[in-house]
N, C-alpha and C positions, 0 to 999 in steps of 0.2 A: 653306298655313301649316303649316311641321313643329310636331311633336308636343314637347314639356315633357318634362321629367321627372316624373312624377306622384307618384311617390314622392319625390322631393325637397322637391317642392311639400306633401304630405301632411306633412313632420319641418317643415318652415320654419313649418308656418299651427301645429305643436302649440309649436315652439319661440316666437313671439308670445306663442301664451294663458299660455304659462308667465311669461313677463315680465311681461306685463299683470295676473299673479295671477289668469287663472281659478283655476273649480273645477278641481280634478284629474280628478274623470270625463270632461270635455271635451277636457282633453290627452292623455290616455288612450289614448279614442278615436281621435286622429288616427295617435300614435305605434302602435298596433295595428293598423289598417290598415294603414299604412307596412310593419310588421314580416309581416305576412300577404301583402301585396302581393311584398314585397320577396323571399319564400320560392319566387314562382313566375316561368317563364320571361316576358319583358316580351310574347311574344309572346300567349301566354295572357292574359294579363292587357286586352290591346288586343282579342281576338277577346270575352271575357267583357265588355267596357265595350260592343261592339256590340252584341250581347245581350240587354244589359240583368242579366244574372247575377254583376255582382257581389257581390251582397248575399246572397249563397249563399255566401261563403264564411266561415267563423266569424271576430270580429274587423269588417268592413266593415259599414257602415249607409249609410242612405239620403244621410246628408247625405256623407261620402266617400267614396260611388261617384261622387256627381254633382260634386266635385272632381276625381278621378281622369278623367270622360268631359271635362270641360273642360280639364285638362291635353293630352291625349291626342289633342284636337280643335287643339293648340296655343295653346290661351287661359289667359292667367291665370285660375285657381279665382275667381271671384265671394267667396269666403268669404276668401281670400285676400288679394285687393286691395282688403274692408272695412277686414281687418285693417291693414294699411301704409299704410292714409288718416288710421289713427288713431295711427302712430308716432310716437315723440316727440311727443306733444302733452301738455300737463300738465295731466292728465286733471280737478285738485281744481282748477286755475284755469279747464279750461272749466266745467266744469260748474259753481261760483261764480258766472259770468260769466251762465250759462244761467239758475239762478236769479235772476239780479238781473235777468234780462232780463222775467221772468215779472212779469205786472198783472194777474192773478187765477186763480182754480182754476173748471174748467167742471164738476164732479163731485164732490156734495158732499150730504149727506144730515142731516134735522133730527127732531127726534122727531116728525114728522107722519108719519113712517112710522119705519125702522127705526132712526131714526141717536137720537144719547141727550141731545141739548138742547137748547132752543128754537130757532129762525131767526131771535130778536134774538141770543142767547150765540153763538154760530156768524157772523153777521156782524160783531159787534165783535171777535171772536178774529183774526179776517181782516183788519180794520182794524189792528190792533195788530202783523201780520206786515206792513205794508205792502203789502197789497194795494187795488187799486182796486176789484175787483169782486168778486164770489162769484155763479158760479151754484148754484141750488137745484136739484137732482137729485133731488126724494125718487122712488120706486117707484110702480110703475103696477098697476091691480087685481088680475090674475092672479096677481102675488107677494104671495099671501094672509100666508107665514109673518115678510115683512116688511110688512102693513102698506099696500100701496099704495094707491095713493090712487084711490080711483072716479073720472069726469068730475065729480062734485056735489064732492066735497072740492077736489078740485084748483084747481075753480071757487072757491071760499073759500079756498085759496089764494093765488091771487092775490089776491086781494081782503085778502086781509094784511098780503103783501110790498109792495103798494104803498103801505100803511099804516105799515110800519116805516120803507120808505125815505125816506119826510117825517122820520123822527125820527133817522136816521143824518148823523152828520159830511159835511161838507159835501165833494165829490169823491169821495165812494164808493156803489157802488150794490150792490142784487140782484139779480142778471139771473134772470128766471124758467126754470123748464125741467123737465125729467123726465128720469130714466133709467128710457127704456121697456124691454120686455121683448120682446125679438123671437121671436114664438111661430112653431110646429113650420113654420106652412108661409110663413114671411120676413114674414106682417107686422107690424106695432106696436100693442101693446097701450095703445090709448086713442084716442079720437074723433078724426080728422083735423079737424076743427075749433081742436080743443083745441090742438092739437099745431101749428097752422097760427099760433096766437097766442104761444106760446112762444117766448122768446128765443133757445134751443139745447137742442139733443134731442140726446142721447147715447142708445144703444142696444147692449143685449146680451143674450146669451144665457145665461139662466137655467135653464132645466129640457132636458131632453133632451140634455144634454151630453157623453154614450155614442154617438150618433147615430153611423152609419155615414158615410164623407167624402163621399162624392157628395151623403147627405141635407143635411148640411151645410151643405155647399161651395153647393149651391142655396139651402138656406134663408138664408144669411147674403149669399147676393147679390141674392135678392129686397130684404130687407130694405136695404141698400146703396142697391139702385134707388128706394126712396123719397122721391122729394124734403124729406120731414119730417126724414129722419136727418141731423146734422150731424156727428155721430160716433162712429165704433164704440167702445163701452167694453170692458175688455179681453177678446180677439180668445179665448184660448184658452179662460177658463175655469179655470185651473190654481189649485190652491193647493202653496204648496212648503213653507208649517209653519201649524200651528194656531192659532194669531193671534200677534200682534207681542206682545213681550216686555211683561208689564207690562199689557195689555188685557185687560180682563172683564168679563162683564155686560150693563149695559145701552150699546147706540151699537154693536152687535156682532151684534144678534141673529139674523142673517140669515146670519153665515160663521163658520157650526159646522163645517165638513168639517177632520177634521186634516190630512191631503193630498189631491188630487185631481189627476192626470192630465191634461194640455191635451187639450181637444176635436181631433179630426184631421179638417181640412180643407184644402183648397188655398190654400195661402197667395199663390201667385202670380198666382192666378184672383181671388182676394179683395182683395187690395191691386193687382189692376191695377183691380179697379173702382171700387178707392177714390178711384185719383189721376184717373180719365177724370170720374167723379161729384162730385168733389170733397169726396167724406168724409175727415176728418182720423181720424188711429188714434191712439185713447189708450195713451199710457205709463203704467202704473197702478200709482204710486206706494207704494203699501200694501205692507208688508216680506214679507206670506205671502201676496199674489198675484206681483208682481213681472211681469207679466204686460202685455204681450208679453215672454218670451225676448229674449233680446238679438240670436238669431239671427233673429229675424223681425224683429225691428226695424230689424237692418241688409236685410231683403230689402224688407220697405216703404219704405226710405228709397233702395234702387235703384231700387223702383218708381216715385217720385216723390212720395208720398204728403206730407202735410200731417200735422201730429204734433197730439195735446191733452196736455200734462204734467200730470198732475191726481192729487189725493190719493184721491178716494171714501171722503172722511173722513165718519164719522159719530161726531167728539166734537172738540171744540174743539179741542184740543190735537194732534189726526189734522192740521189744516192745516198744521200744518208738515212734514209728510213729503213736502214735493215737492221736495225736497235730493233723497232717496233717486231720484226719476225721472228728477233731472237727472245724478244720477251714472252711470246706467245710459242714459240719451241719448248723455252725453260717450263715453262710451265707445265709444258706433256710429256716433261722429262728426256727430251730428245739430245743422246749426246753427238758431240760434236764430229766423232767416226762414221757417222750413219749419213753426214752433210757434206755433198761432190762438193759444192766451194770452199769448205776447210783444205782443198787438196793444192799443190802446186801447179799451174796450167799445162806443164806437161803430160801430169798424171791424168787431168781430167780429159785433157785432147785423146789421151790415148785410149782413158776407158769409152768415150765416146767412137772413136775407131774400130778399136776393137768389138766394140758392140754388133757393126755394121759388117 
């Protein structure tokens, strides 16, 4: 297979993001490389891609070296050929279409731990957006500064929700569940029992989020391998502003960081184990997580993976931010068969079940 232009390829994928209105750092980045690449002889540039030495040179990052070696190797760039899956599509009708495709939110928090109003006001909010389901996500013990809930609460718990669901409108439920806490060495914080009775178990990483990639990259595929996990909640960890415009208080308590850095891990180690295990990767709808990247979300969605579009609202008014996940799905071309909450809560109860 002859070789690409790499450089060509590197101005084409920044001339996209430019249309598409990315951020300007991410066009930036491509047209810099280009312009570093462009300065030295093609044949240097091919001996530094075997290498591995691109990213020695000022200008080049990890993500376009590894366009540059798939150029080079004669293949379309992977980052490339996300982008021109998603040309010409009209990005506010798919993702429209992706919301309306959506019958409930899997990630979602009540003030039994850190979120700010009851799990009856939080289930009618839900009903009034058109939702069929809501699952209940609250926190699990070890996230002491939110609140989690011990196996004895959780237990009362349940023992609630199935008490409100007699009193909810007729076709709408609360699917039970947790967002567990995937501790240092990959497993979940809360009784496999417990977790064995839950509708859907979302999972993430909360504390040690500095962690070096290899610790990581294990911990978070131990926790993967768990038959309990139905889905990872979001993969990085990042926060990109201090809360959403307008938020304060209480329904919050727990995401004080005014930015934060994405965890560094293997994303293709990670999301290949997602799509062989069948863990679905949360889109995490929240405006100052945003979180997966949209560049991993297009690497998860080559992986094969399975999506959750979810708010991880903790205040009534938070359920409506799953626009914002689907606008950022749209855009990595993510259809709507590839996303558990397009499904009806039987279906997802049961792929959850059957998983276990």
């Amino acid at each position: 297979m002859s070789a690409r232009d790499p450089i060509a390829d590197l101005r084409r994928i920044a001339f996209l993001l430019e249309r598409a209105n990315e951020a300007t750092y991410r066009v930036r980045a491509f047209r810099s490389a280009a312009k570093a690449l462009g300065a030295l002889p093609a044949k240097e540039v091919a001996e530094r891609a075997r290498a591995g030495t691109l990213t020695e040179l000022s200008g080049v990052g990890d993500v376009t070296a590894r366009c540059v070696a798939e150029s080079l190797a004669g293949e379309e760039p992977v980052y490339l050929r996300r982008l021109v899956a998603t040309e010409g599509t009209d990005l506010d009708a798919a993702a429209t279409a992706l919301r309306t495709a959506l019958r409930g939110d899997c990630h979602t928090h009540s003030d039994w731990s850190d979120g700010g109003s009851p799990i009856e006001e939080m289930a009618l909010a839900a009903v009034e957006l058109g939702h069929e389901y809501l699952v209940l996500t609250d926190h699990s013990p070890r996230l002491k500064v939110a609140r989690g809930l011990t196996a004895e609460r959780l237990r009362r718990q349940l023992d609630h929700v199935a008490a409100v669901n007699d009193a909810l409108p007729k076709g709408f439920r609360i699917l039970t569940g947790i967002e567990v806490d995937i501790l240092a060495d990959g497993s979940l914080d809360q009784e496999e029992e417990l977790l064995a009775r839950l509708d859907v178990v979302v999972g993430s990483v909360h504390s040690g989020l500095n962690d070096e990639r290899a610790k990581m990259t294990r911990r978070m595929l131990a926790a993967i391998a768990n038959p309990h996990l139905d889905i990872l909640g979001h993969c990085t960890g990042r926060m990109v502003a201090s809360r959403p415009a307008g938020v304060k208080g209480p329904g919050d308590r727990a995401h004080r960081p005014r930015t934060r850095s994405e965890s560094d891990f293997d994303p293709d180690a990670v999301f290949a184990a997602c799509a062989e295990r069948g863990v679905a990767v949360e889109i995490n709808s929240r405006p100052e997580r945003q979180d997966p990247p949209k560049r991993l979300i297009r690497r998860a969605l080559e992986a094969g993976c399975r999506f959750a579009i979810n708010t991880d609202a903790h205040a009534p008014g938070q359920l409506d931010w799953q626009r914002f996940g689907c606008e950022r799905a749209a855009l990595c071309g993510v259809p709507a068969d590839r996303v558990v909450n397009t499904w009806k809560a039987d279906r997802l109860v049961k792929w959850t079940h059957t998983r276990r």
